[in-house]
C-alpha positions, -999 to 999 in steps of 0.1 A, spaced: -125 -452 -25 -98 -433 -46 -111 -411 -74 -93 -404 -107 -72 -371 -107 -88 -354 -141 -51 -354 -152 -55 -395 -154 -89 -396 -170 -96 -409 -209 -129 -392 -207 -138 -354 -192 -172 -342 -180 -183 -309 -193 -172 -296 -160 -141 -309 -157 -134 -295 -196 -144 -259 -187 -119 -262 -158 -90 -274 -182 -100 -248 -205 -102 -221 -185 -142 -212 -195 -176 -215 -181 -194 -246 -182 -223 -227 -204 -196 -219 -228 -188 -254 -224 -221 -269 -238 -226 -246 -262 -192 -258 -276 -201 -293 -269 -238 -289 -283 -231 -272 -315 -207 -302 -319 -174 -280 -319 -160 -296 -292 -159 -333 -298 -178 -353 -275 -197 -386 -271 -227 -398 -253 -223 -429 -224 -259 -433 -213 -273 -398 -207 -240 -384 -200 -215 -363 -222 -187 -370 -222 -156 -359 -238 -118 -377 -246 -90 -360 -233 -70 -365 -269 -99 -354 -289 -92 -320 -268 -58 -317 -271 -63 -320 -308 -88 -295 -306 -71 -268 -290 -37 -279 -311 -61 -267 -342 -76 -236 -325 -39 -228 -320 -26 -236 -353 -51 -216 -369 -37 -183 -355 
């Protein structure tokens, strides 16, 4: 079976957003739970959209 490179994904796991971002993964749900980082739930798993992302660290950048 071939898995997705993270690079091809719609969707992230908190995991695989801390690595893009460069943070821990507790920094990562703390972003995530206090609903600063977009994200939506599939089932019982977070998930987050690679474009909602982008836009968010385009803002974080803008802002400086």
């Amino acid at each position: 079976m071939n898995t997705a490179n993270t690079e091809d994904k719609l969707l992230l796991r908190p995991d695989e957003v801390a690595l893009r971002l460069g943070i821990g993964r507790s920094k990562t749900y703390a972003l995530i739970n206090s609903q600063d980082i977009p994200s939506l739930r599939i089932g019982g798993s977070i998930r987050v959209s690679v474009d909602a992302l982008r836009s968010w660290v385009k803002e974080r950048s803008e802002q400086r």
